[in-house]
C-alpha positions as CSV (number, residue, x, y, z in Angstrom):
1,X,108.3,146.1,72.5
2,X,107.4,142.4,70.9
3,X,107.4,140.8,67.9
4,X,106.1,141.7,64.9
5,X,104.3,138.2,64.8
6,X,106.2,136.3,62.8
7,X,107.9,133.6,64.8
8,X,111.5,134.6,63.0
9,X,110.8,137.8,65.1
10,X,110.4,137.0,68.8
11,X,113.5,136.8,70.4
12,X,112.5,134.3,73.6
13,X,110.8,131.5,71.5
14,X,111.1,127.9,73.4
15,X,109.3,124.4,72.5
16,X,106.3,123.9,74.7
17,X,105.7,120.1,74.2
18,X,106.6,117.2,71.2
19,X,105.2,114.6,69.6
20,X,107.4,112.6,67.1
21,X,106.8,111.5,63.5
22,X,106.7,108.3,62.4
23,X,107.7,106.8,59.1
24,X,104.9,104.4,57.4
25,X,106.5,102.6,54.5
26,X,110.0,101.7,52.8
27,X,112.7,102.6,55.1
28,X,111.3,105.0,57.4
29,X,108.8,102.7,58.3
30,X,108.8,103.3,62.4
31,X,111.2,105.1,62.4
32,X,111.2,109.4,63.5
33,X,111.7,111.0,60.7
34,X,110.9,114.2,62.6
35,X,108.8,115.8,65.7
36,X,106.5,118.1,66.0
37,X,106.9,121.0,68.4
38,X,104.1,123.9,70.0
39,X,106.7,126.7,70.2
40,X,105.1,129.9,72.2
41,X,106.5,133.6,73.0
42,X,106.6,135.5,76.1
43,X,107.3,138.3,74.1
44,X,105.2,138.0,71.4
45,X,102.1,136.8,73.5
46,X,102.1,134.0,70.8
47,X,102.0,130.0,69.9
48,X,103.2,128.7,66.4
49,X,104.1,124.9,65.1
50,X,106.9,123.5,63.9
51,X,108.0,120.5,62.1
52,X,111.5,119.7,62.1
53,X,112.5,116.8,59.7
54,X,115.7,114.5,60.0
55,X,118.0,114.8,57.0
56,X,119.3,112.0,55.6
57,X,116.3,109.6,55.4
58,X,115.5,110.6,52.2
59,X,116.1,112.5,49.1
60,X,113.1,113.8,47.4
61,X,111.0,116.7,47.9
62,X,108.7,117.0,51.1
63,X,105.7,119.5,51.5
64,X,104.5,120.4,55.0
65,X,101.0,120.9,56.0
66,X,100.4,122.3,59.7
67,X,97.5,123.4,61.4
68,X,96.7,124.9,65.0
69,X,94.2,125.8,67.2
70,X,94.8,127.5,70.7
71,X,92.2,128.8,72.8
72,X,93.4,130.9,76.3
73,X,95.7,128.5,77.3
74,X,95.0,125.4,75.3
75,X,96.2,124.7,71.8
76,X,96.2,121.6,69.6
77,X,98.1,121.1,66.8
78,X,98.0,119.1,63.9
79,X,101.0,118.5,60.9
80,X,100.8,116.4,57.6
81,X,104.2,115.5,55.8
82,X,103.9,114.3,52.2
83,X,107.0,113.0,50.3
84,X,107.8,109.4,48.8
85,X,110.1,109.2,51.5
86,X,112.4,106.9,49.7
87,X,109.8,104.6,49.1
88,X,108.0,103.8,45.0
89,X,104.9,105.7,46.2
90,X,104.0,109.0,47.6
91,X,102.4,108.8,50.9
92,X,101.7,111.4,54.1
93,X,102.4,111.0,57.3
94,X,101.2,113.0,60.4
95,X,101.1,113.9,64.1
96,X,98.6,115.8,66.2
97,X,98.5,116.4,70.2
98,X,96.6,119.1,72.6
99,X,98.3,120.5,75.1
């Protein structure tokens, strides 16, 4: 029986490919602040994103935008991460990769 298709659901989930995330200003600036993952399910027959962010690199409040597109056995994805990262301004960053 699978998933009810949420990822929190399927038990066999695994990262299918990476791309990091890359400060642009203050002190994150080239540094990963995070990565962004394609995660996919043999059980629930199903791809998802994920962006996982490094504590400690920052304080404030961080909102997360992701987008995906997957097509037989093609999918892009796309993320946006917004926060003043430490830094006098707020700013976004992003990542996107096909795969």
């Amino acid at each position: 029986m699978g998933g009810d298709g949420s990822p929190s659901s399927c038990k066999d989930p695994y990262t299918v490919a990476s791309t990091p995330l890359y400060g642009e200003r203050g002190p994150t600036r080239g540094e990963i602040i995070g990565h962004l993952e394609l995660r996919w399910s043999n059980e629930c027959h199903a791809n998802w994103s994920r962006v996982i962010l490094y504590g400690g690199m920052y304080s404030d409040p961080v909102t997360v935008e992701q987008n995906i597109w997957a097509e037989g056995r093609a999918a892009c994805i796309q993320a946006w991460v917004s926060s003043d990262f430490g830094t006098p301004n707020f700013h976004t960053v992003g990542a996107r990769f096909c795969y």
